[in-house]
N, CA, C and O atoms as CSV, one atom per row, in Angstrom:
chain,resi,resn,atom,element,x,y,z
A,1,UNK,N,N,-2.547,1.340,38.273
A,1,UNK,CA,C,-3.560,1.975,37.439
A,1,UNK,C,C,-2.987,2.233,36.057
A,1,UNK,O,O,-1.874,2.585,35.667
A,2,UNK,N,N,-4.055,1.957,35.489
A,2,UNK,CA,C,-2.972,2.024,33.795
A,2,UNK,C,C,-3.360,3.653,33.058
A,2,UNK,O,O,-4.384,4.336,33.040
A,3,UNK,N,N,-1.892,3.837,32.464
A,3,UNK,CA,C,-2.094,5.313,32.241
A,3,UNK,C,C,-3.139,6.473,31.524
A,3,UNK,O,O,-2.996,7.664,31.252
A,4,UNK,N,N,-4.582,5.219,31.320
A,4,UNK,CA,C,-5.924,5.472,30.259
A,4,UNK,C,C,-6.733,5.702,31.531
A,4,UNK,O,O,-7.308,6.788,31.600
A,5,UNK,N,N,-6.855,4.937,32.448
A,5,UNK,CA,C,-7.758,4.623,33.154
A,5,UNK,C,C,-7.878,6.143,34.180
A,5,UNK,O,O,-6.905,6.689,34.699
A,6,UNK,N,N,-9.295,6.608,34.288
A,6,UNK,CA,C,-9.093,7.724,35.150
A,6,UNK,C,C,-8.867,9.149,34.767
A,6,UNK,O,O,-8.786,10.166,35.456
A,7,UNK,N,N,-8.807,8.997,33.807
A,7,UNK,CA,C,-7.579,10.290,33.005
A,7,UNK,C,C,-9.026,10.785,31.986
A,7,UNK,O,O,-9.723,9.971,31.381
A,8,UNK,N,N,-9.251,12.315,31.986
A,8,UNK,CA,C,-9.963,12.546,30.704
A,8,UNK,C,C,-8.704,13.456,30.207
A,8,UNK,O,O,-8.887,13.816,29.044
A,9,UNK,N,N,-7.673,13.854,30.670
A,9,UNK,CA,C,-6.626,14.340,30.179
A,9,UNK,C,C,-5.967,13.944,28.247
A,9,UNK,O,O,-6.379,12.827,27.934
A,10,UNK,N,N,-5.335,14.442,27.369
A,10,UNK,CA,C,-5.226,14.380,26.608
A,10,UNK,C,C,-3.875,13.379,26.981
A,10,UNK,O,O,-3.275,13.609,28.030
A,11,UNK,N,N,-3.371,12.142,25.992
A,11,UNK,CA,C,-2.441,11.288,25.991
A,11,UNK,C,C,-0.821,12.495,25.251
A,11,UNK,O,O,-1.012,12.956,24.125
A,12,UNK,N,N,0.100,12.737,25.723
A,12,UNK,CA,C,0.520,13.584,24.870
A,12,UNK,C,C,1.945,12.925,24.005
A,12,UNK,O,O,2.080,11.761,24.382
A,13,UNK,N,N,2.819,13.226,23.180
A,13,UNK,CA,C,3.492,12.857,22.146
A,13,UNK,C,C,4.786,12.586,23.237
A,13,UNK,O,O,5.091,12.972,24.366
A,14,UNK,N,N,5.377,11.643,22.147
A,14,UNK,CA,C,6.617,11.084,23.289
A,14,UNK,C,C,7.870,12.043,22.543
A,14,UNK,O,O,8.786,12.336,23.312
A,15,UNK,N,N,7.980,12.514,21.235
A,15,UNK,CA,C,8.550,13.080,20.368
A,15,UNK,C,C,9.387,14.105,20.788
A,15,UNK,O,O,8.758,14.708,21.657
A,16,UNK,N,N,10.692,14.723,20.596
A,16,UNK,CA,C,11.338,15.731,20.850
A,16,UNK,C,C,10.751,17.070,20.739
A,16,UNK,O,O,10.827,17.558,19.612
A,17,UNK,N,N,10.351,17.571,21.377
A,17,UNK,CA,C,9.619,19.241,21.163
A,17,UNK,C,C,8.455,19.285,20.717
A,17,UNK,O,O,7.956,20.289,20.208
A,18,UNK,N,N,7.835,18.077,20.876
A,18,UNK,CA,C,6.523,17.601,21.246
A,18,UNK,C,C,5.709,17.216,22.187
A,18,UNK,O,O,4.586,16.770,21.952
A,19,UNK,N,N,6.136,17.336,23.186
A,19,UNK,CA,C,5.922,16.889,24.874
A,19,UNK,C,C,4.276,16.879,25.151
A,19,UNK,O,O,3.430,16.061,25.514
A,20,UNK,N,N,4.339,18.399,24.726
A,20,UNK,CA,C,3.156,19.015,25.251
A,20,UNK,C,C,1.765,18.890,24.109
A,20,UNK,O,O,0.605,19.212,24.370
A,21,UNK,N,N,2.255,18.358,22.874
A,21,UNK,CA,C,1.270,17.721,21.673
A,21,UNK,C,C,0.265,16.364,22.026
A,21,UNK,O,O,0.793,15.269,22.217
A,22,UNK,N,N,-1.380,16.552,22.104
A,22,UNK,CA,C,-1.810,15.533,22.397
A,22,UNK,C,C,-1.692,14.574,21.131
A,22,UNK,O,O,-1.094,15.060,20.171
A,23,UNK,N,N,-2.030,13.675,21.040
A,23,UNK,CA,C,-2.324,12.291,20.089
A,23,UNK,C,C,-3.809,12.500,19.694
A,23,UNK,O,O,-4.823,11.860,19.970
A,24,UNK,N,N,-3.606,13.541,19.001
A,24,UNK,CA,C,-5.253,13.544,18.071
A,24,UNK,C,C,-5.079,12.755,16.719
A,24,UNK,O,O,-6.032,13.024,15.988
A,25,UNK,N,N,-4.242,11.918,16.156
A,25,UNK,CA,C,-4.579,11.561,15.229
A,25,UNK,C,C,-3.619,10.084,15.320
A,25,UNK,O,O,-2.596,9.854,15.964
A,26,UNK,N,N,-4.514,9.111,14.279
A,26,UNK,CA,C,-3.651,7.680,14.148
A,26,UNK,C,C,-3.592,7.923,12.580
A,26,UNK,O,O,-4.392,8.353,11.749
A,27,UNK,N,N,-1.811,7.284,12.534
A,27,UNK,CA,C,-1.459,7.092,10.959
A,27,UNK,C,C,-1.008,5.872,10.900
A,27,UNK,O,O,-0.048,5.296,11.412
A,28,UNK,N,N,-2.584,5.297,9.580
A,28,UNK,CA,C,-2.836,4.051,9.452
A,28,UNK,C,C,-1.742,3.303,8.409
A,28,UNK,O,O,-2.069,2.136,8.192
A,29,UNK,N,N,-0.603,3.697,7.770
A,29,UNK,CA,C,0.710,3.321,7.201
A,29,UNK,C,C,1.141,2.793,8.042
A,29,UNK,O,O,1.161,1.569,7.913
A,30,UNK,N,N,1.747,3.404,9.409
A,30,UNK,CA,C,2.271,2.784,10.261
A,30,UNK,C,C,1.896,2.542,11.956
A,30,UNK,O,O,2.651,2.480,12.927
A,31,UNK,N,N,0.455,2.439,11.858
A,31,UNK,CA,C,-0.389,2.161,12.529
A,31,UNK,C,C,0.544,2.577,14.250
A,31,UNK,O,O,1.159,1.817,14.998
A,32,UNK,N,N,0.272,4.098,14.360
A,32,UNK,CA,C,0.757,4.418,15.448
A,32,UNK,C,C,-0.472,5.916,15.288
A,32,UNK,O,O,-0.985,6.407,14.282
A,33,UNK,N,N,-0.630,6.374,17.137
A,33,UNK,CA,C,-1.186,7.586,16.802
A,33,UNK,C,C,0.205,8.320,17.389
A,33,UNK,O,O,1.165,8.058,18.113
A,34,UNK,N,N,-0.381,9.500,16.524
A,34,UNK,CA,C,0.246,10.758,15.983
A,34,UNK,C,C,-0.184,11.969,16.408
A,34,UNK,O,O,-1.394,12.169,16.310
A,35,UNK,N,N,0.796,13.207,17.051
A,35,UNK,CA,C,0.822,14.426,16.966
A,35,UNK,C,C,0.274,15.201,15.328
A,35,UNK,O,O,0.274,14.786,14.169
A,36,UNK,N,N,-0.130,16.426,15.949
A,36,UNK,CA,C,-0.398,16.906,14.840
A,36,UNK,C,C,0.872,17.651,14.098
A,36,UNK,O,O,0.528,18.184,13.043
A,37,UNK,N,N,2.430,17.819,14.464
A,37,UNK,CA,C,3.455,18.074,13.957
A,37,UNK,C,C,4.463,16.882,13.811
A,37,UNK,O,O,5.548,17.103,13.274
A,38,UNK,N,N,4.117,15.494,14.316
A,38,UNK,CA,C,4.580,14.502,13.877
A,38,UNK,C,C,3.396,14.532,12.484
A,38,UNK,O,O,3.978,14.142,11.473
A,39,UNK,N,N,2.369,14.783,12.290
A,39,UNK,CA,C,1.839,14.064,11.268
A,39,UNK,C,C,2.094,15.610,9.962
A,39,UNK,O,O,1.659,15.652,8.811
A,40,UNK,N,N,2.880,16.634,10.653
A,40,UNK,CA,C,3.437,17.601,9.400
A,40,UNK,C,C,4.603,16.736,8.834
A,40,UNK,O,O,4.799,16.216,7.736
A,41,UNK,N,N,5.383,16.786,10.133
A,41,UNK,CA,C,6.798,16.409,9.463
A,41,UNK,C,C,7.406,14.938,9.378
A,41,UNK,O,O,8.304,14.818,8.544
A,42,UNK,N,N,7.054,13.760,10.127
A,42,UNK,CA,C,7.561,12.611,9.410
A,42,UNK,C,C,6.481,11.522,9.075
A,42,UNK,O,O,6.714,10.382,8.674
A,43,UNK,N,N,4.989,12.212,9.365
A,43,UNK,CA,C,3.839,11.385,8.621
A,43,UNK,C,C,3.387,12.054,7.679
A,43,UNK,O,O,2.174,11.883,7.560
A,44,UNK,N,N,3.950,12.951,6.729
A,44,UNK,CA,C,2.877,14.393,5.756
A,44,UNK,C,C,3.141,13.627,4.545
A,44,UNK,O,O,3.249,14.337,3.546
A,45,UNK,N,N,3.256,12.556,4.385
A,45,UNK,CA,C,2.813,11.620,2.823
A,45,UNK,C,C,1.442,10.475,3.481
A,45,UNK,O,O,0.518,10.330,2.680
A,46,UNK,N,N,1.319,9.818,4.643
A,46,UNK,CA,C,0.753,9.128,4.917
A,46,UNK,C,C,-0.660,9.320,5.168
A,46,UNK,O,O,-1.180,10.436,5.145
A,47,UNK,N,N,-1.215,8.371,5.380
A,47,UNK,CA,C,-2.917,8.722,5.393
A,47,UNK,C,C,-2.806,8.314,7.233
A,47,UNK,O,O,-2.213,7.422,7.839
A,48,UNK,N,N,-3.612,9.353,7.637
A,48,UNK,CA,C,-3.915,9.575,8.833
A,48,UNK,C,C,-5.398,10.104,9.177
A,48,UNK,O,O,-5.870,10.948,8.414
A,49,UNK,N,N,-6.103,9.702,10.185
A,49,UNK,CA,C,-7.421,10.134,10.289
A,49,UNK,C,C,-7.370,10.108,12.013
A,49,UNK,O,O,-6.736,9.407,12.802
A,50,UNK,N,N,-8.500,11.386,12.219
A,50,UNK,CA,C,-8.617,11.291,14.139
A,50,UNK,C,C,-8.671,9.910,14.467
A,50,UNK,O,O,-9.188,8.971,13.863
A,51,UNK,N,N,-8.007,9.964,15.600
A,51,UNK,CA,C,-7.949,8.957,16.720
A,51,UNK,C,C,-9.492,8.417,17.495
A,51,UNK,O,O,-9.602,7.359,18.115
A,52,UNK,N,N,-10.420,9.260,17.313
A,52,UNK,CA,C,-11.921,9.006,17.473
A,52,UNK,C,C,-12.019,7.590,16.240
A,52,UNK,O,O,-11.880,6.381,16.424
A,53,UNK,N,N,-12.330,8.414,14.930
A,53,UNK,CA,C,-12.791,7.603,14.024
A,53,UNK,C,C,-11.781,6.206,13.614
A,53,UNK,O,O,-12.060,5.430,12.700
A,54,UNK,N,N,-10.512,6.087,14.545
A,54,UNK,CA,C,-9.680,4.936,14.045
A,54,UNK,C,C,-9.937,4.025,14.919
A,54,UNK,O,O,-9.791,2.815,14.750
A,55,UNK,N,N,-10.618,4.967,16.597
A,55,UNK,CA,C,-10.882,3.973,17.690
A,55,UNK,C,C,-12.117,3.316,17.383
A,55,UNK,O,O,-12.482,2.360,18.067
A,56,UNK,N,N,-12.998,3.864,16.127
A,56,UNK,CA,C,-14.438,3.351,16.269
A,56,UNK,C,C,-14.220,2.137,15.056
A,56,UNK,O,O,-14.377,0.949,15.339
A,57,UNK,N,N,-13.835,2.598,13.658
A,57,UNK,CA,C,-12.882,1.272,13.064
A,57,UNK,C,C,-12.805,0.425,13.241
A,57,UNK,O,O,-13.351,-0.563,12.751
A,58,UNK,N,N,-11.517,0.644,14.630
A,58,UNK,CA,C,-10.986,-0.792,15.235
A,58,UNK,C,C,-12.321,-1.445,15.902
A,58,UNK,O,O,-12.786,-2.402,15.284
A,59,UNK,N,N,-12.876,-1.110,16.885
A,59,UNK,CA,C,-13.892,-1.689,17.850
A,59,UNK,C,C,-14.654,-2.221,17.168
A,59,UNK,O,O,-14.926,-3.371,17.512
A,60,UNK,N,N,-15.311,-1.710,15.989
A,60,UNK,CA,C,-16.201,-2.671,14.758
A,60,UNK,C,C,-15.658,-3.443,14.445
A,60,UNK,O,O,-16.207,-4.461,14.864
A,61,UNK,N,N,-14.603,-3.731,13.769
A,61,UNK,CA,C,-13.401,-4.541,13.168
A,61,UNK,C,C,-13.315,-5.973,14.489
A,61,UNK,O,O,-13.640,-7.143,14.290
A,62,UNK,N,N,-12.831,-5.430,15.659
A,62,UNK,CA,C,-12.807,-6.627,16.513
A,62,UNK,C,C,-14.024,-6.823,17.087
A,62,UNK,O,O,-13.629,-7.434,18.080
A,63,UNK,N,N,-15.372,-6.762,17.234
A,63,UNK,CA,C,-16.430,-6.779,17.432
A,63,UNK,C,C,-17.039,-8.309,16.038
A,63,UNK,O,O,-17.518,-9.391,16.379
A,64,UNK,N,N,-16.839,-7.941,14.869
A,64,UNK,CA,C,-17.051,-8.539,14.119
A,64,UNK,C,C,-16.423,-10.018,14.158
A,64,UNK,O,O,-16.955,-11.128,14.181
A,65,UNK,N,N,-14.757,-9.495,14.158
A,65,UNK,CA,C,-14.001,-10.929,14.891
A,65,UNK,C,C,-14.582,-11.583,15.511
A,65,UNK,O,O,-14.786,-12.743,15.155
A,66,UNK,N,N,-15.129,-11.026,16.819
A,66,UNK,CA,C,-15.082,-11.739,18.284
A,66,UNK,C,C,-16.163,-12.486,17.856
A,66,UNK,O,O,-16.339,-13.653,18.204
A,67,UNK,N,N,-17.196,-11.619,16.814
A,67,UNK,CA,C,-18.590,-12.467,16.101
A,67,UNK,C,C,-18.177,-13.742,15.632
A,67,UNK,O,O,-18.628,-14.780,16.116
A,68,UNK,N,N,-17.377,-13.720,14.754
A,68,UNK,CA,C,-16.787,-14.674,14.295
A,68,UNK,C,C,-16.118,-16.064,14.828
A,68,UNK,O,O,-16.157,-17.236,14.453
A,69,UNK,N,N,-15.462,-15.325,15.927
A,69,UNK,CA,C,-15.078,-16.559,16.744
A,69,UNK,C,C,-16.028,-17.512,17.832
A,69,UNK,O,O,-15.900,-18.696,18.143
A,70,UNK,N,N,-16.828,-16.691,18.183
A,70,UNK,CA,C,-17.664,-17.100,18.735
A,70,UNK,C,C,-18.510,-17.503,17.767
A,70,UNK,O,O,-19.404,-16.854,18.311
A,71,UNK,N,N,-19.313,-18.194,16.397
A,71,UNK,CA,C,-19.994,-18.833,16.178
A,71,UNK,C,C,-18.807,-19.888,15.539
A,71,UNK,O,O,-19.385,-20.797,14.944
A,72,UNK,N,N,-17.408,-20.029,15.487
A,72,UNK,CA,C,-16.843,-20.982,15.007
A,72,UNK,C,C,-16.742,-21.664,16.373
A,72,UNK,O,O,-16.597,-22.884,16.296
A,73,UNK,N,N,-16.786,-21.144,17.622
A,73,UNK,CA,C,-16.550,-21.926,19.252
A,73,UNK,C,C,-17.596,-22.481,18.688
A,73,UNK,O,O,-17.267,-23.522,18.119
A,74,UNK,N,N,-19.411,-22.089,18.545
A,74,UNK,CA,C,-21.021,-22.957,18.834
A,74,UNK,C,C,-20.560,-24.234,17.521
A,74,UNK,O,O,-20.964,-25.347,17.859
A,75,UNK,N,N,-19.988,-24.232,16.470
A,75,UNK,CA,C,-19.667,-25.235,15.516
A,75,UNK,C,C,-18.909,-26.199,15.920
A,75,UNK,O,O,-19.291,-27.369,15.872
A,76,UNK,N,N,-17.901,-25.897,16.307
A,76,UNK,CA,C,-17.171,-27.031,17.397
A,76,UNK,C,C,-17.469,-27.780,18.278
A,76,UNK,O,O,-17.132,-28.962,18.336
A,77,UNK,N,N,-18.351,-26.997,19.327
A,77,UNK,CA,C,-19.485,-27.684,20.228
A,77,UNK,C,C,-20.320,-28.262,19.759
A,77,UNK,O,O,-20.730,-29.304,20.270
A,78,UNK,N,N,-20.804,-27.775,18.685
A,78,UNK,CA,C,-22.183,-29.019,18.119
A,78,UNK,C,C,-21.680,-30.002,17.551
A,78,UNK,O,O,-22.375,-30.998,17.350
A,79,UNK,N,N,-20.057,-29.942,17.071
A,79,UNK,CA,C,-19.614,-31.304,16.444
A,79,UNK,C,C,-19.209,-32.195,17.707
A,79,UNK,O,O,-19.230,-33.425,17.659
A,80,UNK,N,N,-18.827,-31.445,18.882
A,80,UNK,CA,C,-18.298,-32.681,19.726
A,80,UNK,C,C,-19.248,-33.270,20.047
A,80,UNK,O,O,-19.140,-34.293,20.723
C-alpha cells in the first residue's frame, strides 16, 4: 500500500526537529513540499504556495499535456 493511499492523515517533514510538521506547503525554486519551519528557515527567500493550490497547478498543467499528446497520437494515426 503506498504511503498516500488510505491515509487522510497529514504527510509529515522528514527534517531534524521537524518530525511532527505536516507538508502544508510546496517551494516552487526547488520544487519540493515544505514544512512550515523548513519554509522559515532554509526556504524564507523562496516562493512557496499551499500544497492544495500547487497540487491543482500541476493536475491542470499535466491534464493539458496529456491533451496534447493525445491529439499528436489522432495525427499520427490519420497519417498512417
Amino acid at each position: 500500500m503506498d504511503a498516500f493511499e488510505g491515509s487522510n492523515s497529514p504527510v509529515t517533514c522528514g527534517e531534524q526537529y521537524h518530525e511532527h510538521e505536516p507538508l502544508e506547503y510546496y517551494c516552487r525554486d526547488c520544487q519540493v513540499c515544505i514544512c512550515r519551519k523548513c519554509g522559515l528557515i532554509s526556504h524564507h527567500q523562496h516562493t512557496m504556495v499551499k500544497t492544495q493550490l500547487a497540487s491543482d497547478e500541476m493536475k491542470t498543467q499535466m491534464m493539458a499535456f496529456l491533451q496534447n499528446v493525445k491529439t499528436e497520437i489522432d495525427n499520427v494515426e490519420k497519417e498512417m
